[in-house]
Every structure is written in C-alpha cells, then in structure tokens.
N, C-alpha and C positions, 0 to 999 in steps of 0.2 A: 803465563802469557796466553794472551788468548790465537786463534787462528790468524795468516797470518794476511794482512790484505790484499784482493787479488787488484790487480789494475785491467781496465778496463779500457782495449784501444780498437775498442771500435770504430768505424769510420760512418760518419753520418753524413749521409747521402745527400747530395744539394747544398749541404752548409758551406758553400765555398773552402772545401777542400779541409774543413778542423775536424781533426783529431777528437773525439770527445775530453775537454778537459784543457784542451789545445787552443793556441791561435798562431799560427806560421803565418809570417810577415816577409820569410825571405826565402824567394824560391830561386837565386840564384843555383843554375847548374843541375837544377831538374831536369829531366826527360822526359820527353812527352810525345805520342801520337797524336793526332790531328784526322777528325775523322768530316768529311764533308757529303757533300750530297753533287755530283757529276752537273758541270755548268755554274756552283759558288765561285763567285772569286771570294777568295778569303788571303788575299794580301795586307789588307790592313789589321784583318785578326790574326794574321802570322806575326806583324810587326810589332801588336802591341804584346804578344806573347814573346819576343825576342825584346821587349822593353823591360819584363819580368826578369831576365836573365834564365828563360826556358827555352831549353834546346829542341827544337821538332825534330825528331828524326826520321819520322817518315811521316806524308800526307798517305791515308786511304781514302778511296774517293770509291762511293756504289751510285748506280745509276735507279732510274726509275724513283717511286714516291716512296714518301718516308715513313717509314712503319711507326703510327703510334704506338707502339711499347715500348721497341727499342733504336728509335732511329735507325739506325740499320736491322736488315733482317738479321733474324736469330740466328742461322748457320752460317753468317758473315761474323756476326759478334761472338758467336764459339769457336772461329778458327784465330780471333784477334786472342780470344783466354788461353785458350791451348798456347799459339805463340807464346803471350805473357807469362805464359807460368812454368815453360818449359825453360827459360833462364839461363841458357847454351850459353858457354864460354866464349866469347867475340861475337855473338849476335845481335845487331845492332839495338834491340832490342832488351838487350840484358840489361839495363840500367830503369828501363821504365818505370815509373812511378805516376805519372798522370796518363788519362786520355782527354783530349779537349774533342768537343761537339763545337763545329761550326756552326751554330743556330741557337736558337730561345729556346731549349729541351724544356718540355713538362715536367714536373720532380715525378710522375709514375716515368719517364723513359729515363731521367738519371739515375733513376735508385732501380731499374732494368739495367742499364747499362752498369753499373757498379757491381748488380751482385753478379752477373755473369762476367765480367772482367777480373774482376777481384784488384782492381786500383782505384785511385782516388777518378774523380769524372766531373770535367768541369762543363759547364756550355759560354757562352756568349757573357751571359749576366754574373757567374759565377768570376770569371776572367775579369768582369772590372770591377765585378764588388773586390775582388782580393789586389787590383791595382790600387783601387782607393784605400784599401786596406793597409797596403804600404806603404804608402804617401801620406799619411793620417798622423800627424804628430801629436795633436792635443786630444786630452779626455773628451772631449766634444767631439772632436770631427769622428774618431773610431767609435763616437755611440751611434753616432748618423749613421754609420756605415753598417754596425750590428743590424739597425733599427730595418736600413734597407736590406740587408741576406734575410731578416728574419720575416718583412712583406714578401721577398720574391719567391718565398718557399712555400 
C-alpha cells in the first residue's frame, strides 16, 4: 500500500464560505460575528443572515474609515483572533465559526481578514451568493450561482 492520502481542508478565502472539495447549503445554527463600520444600518443584513438560520452573536462596530487591507484596523482584527481562538468555556464566542463584513469587501481584505481570524469570512456578496446557494434546487440555477461566486472573486 502506498502512502496514505492526506485531505486537504483548507478554507479558500472569498469562495462563499466552501470548504475546498466542499459545498455547505445549510448553515442553520452557525455562529457568526457581524463586523460594521459606526453609522451602517445593517438591519436588513442582519435579517437576511437570520433567514440563513445564522445566529449573530455579537455586532462589532469601529469608527472612522475603512482600512483597505483589512476593513478594520489590524489591532482591532488581532484582538477579534485572540477572542476567537481562545475558545473559553461559556464565552459567547465559543461557538464561532463565521465572521460577516457588513460591506462589498475586496477579496485582498477577505483573504486579510480570514488569515488573521482564522474563520470562515463572509461580506455582503458572499451572504447572498450562499442564500442563493440554498435556495437553488436545479443543476442550472447552482451553475448560475457557481458561475456568480466565481465573477465576484
């Protein structure tokens, strides 16, 4: 027998949330932060993230303009990794598995914000390519939808 093969789960940045190899359709009962910019309303991006069956557990809101690399500043998104990976027993936090970007992120600020989170990282566009994604019953409509993650990237 030869070596044995390894699997590969790495998480590709921007691709509405797949797994390589993957395609998750059901995000009921995720956990998710919700990161904005101070003065968003993001009501109807909360609602349709609560259409998902995603739980927000907490909004972070930073003031001031928005860092092209990483949408928030870097010592704002190293104190969210720290949180994240520290993984405290009854921390509301302890469940997280996404963080949503209130905005149209550039994939240099998703794949910024992913490697320094180290969780999946979704924006605006991300959020309704994978609603459609759910919603998509025929070979057709989930090519559409392939077709759009793979322009919006």
């Amino acid at each position: 027998m030869g070596e044995p093969s390894k699997v590969d789960n790495s998480m590709l940045a921007g691709a509405g949330g797949v797994i390589l190899g993957e395609a998750r359709t059901n995000h009921q009962g995720r956990k998710a932060i919700l990161m904005v910019r101070d003065g968003d309303n993001s009501r109807e991006f909360e609602a349709l993230v609560t259409t998902m069956g995603i739980d927000i557990v907490e909004i972070l809101s930073q003031s001031g303009r928005e860092d092209p690399r990483g949408y928030f500043g870097k010592g704002r998104l190293q104190d969210v990794a720290d949180e994240l990976s520290s993984r405290v027993e009854g921390h509301p936090w302890q469940s997280v598995d996404l963080v949503l970007i209130h905005n149209n992120a550039t994939p240099r600020q998703l794949v910024a914000v992913s490697d320094t989170v180290k969780v999946e990282v979704w924006d605006r566009v991300r959020l309704l390519l994978s609603l459609f994604t759910s919603h998509a019953s025929s070979l057709e409509a989930r090519t559409q939808v392939r077709i759009a993650q793979l322009q919006s990237d």
